[in-house]
C-alpha positions in Angstrom: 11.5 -0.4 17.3 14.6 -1.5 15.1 18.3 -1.2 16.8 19.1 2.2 14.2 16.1 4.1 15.3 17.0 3.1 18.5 20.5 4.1 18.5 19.3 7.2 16.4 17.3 8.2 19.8 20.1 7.3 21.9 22.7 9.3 20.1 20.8 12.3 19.7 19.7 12.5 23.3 23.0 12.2 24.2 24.9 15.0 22.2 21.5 16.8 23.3 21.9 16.4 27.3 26.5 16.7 26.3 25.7 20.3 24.1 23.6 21.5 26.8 25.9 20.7 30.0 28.9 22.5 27.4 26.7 25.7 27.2 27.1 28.4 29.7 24.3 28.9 32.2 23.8 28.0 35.2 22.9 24.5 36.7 19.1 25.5 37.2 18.7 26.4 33.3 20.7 23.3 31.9 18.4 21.4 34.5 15.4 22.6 33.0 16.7 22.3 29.5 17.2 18.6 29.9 13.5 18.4 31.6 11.9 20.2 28.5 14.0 18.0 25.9 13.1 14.8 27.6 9.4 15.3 27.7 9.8 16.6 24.4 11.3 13.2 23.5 8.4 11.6 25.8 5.4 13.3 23.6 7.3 12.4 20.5 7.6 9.0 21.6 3.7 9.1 23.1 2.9 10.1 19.7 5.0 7.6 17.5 4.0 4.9 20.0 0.2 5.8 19.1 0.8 6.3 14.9 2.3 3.1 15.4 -0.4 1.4 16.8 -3.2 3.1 14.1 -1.0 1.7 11.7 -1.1 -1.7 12.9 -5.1 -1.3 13.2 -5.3 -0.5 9.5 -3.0 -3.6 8.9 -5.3 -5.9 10.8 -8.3 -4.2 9.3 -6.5 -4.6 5.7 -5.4 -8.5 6.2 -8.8 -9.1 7.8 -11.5 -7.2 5.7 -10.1 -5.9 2.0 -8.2 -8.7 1.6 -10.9 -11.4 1.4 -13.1 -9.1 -0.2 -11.0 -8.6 -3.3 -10.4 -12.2 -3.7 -13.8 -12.9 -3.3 -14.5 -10.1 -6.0 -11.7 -11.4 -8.5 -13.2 -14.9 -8.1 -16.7 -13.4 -8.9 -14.9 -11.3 -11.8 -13.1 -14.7 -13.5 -16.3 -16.4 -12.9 -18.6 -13.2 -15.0 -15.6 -13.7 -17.9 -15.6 -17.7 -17.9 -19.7 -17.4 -18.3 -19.8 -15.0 -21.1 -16.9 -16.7 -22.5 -19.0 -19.9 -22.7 -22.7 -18.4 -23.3 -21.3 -16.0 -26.5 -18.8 -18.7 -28.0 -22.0 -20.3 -30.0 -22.2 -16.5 -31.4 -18.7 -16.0 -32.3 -18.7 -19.3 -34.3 -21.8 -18.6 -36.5 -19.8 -14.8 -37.0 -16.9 -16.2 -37.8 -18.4 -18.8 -40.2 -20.3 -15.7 -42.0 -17.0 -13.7 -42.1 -15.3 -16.9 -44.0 -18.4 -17.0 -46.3 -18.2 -13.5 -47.0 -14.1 -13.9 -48.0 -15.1 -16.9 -50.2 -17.9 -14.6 -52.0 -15.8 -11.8 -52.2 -12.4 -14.1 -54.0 -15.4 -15.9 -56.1 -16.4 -12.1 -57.6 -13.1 -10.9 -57.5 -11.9 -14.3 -59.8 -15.6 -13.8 -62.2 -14.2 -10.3 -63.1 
């Protein structure tokens, strides 16, 4: 737990148990007042304590699992690209040799007329 929320806890727990001593009623209520805050506090921490630790599960389970699996599926991505690259580059040289026949026909008309 970092030193604010820490000092958060401390502070607020404090004024709490100081407000509650300043109130009037009698030692018996202020005693149970205190009791119910602090268990309060304990079931708040019980329940931070456990979000904390299902957080660090998923972080495990992330670094672990979908991690490597998503660099293992951008490799297999770049690899897909690289192999079309390579099988249709044969293609895109005979269409681009077509498309500069085509633009020399089409100057050689447009000069005839």
């Amino acid at each position: 737990m970092s030193k604010f929320f820490k000092g958060f806890l401390f502070g607020g727990s404090i004024t709490s148990i100081v407000t509650l001593l300043l109130v009037k009623s009698s030692g018996k209520e202020n005693r149970q007042k205190v009791s119910h805050y602090l268990q309060n506090i304990q079931q708040n921490a019980t329940q931070l304590n456990m979000a904390l630790s299902t957080l660090n599960q998923a972080k495990r389970e992330i670094t672990s699992q979908v991690i490597p699996q998503l660099n293992q599926s951008l490799k297999d991505i770049q690899t897909t690209l690289r192999h079309f690259k390579e099988d249709n580059q044969p293609r895109l040289k005979r269409i681009q040799d077509k498309v500069n026949t085509l633009q020399s026909h089409i100057k050689s008309n447009q000069s005839q007329d």
